[in-house]
C-alpha positions as CSV (number, residue, x, y, z in Angstrom):
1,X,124.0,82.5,182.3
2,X,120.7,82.1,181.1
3,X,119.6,84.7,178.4
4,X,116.0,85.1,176.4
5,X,116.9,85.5,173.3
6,X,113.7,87.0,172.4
7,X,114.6,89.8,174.4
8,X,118.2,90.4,172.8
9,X,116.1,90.4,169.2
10,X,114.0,93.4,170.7
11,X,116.8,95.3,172.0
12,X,118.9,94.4,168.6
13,X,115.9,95.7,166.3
14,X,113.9,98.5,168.6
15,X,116.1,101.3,166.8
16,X,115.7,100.0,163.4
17,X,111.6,99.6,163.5
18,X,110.8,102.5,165.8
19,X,112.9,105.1,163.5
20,X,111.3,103.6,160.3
21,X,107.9,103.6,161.8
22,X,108.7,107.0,163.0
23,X,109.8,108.1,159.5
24,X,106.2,107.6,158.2
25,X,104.5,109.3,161.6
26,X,105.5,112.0,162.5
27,X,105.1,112.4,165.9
28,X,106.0,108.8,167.1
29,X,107.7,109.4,170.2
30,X,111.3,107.8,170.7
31,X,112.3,108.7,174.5
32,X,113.4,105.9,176.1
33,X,110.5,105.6,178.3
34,X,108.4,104.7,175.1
35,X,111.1,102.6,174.3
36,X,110.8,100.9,177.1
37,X,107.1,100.4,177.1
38,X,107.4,99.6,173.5
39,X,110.0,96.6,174.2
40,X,108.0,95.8,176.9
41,X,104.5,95.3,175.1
42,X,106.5,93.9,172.3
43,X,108.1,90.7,174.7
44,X,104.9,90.1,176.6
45,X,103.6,89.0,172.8
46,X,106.7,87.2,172.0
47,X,107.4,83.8,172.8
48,X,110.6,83.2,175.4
49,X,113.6,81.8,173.6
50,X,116.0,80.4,176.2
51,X,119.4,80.1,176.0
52,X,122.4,78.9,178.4
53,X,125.3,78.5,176.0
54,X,127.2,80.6,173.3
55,X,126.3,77.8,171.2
56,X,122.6,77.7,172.0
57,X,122.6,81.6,171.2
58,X,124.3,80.9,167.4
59,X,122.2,78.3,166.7
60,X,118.7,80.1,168.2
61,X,119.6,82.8,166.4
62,X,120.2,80.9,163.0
63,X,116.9,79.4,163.1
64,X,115.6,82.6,164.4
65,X,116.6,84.3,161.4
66,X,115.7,81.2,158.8
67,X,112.1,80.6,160.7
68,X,111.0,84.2,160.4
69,X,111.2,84.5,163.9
70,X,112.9,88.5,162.8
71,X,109.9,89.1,161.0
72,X,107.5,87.9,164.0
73,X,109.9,90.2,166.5
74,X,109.2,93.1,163.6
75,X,105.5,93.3,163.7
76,X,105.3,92.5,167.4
77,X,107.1,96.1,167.8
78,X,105.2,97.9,165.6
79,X,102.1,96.6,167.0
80,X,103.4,98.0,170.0
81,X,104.8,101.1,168.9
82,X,101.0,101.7,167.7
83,X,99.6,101.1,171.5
84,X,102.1,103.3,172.7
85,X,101.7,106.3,170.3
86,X,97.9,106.3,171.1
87,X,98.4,105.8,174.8
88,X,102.2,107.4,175.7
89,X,102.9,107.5,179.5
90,X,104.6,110.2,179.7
């Protein structure tokens, strides 16, 4: 099975960012349709990470967290967590 790690990063960390960013505004909203847009906008300005194997996936996600590729996914979600506050869809 082929997996974008990217994407597993977003999913792992969208809770974590959106409820810290939402702990300093106040009226950040956290249904999951703003989640969705959030991961969304947050992926297309994330670079795919490819993976086939288990192995590829421990060792993407060792350099992933060494590179500062945690820290890239991080403002890449708050960047769009901003977007999506000022603009919500719903």
């Amino acid at each position: 099975m082929i997996i974008n790690y990217s994407e597993l990063a977003v999913k792992e960390l969208i809770n974590e960012v959106l409820q810290a960013y939402a702990s300093q505004n106040p009226g950040t909203c956290k249904c999951e349709r703003c989640k969705n847009d959030i991961m969304a906008l947050a992926l297309n300005n994330l670079p795919p990470k490819y993976v086939v194997t288990d192995i590829g996936r421990v060792y993407t996600k060792a350099v992933f967290d060494q590179v500062g590729g945690k820290a890239q996914v991080i403002a890449a979600l708050t960047s769009a967590i901003q977007r999506v506050r000022q603009h919500p869809r719903h």
